[in-house]
PALUM-927021 format. One record per residue: residue in three letters; x, y, z of N, C-alpha, C, O in turn. Coordinates in pm, whole numbers, plus 32768, in hexadecimal, padded with zeros to 4 digits. Atoms other than C-alpha are relative to their C-alpha. Layout:
N
ALAXYZXYZXYZXYZ;...
// end
This chain:
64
UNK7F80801880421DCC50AE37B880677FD88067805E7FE780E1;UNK7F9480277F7E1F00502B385F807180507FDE8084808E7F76;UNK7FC17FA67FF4200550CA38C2808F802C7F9080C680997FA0;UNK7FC17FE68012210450A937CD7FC3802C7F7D801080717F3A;UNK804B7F85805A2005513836B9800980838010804380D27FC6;UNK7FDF7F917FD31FDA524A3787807380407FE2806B809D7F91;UNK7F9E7FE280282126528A3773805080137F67809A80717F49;UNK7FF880108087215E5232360E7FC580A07F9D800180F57F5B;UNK80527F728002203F534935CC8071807E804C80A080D28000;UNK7FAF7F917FC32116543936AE807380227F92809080977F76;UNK7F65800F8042225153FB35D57FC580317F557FFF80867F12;UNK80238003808A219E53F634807FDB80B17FDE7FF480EC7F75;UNK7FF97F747FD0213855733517806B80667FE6808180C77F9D;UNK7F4D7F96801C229C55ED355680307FD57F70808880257F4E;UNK7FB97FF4807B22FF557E33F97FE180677FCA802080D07FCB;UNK808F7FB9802721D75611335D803080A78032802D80F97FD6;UNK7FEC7F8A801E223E575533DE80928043800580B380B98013;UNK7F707FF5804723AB5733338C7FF380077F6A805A802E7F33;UNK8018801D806B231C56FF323980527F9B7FDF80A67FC37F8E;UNK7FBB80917FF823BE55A032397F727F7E7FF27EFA7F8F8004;UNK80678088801E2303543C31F3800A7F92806E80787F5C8076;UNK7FED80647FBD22D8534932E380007F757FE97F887F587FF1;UNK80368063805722E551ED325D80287F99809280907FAF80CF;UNK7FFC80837FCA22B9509C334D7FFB7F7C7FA57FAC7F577F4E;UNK7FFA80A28052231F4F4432D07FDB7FBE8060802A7FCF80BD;UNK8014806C7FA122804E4133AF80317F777FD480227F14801B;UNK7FFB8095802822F74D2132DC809C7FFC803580BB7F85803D;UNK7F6D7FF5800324834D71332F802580108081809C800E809E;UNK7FDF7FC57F6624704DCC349E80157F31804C7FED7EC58020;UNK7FE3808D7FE524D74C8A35587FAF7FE5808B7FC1802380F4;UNK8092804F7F8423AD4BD0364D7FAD80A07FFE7F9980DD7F95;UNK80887F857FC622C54CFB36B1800080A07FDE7FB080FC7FF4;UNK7FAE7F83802A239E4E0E3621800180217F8B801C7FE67F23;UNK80247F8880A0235B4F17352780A1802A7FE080FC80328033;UNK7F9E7FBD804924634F9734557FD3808A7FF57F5E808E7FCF;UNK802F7F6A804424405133341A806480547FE480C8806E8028;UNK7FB47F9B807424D1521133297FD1808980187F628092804C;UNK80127F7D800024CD538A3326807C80477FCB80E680678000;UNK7F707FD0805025995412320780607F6C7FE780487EF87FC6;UNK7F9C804E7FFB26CB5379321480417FBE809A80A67F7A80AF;UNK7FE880597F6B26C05310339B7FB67FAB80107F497FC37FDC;UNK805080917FD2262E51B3341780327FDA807880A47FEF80A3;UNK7FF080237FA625E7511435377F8E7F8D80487F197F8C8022;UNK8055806C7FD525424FF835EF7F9E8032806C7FC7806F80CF;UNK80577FDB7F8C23F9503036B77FE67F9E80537FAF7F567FFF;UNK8032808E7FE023A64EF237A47F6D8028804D7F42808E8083;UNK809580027FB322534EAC382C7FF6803680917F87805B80B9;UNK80037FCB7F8822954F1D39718045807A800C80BC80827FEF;UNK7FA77F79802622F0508139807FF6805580947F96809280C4;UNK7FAA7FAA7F4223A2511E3AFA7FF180AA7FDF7FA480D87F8A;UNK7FCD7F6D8015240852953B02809880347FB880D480957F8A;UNK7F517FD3803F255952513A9D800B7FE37F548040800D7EED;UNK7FE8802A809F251D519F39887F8F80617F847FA380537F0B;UNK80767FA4804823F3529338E4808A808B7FE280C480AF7F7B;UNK7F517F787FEA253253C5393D80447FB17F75803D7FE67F06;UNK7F958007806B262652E2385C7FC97FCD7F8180167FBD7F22;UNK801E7FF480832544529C374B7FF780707FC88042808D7F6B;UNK7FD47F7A8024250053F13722808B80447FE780A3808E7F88;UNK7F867FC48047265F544E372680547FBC7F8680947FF07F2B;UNK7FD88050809226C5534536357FCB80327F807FFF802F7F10;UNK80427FE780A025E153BA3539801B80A780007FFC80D37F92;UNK7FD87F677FF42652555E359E7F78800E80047F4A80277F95;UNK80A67FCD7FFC24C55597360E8029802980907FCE801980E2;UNK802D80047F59251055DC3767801F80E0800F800D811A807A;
// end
């Protein structure tokens, strides 16, 4: 798997035991970029995923 599955899987986790839904739109994310929902927070994932940016998706969506 690549890495931003991995990650995806990680996230779909912390919802999961927020009892929250994780939903990805791939058709809405712009070039390589996922859209993700959790509840009522969203946020963009891009194909390449650092330390900083994995940190502020998680806090965007309150999983961290």
């Amino acid at each position: 798997m690549g890495e931003r599955e991995d990650f995806l899987r990680e996230l779909r986790a912390l919802a999961r035991k927020k009892n929250q839904l994780l939903v990805i739109d791939m058709k809405h994310g712009k070039g390589s970029h996922y859209k993700v929902r959790v509840g009522q927070r969203q946020t963009v994932v891009p194909a390449k995923l650092g330390r900083f940016i994995r940190r502020s998706v998680l806090k965007d969506l309150d999983l961290d």
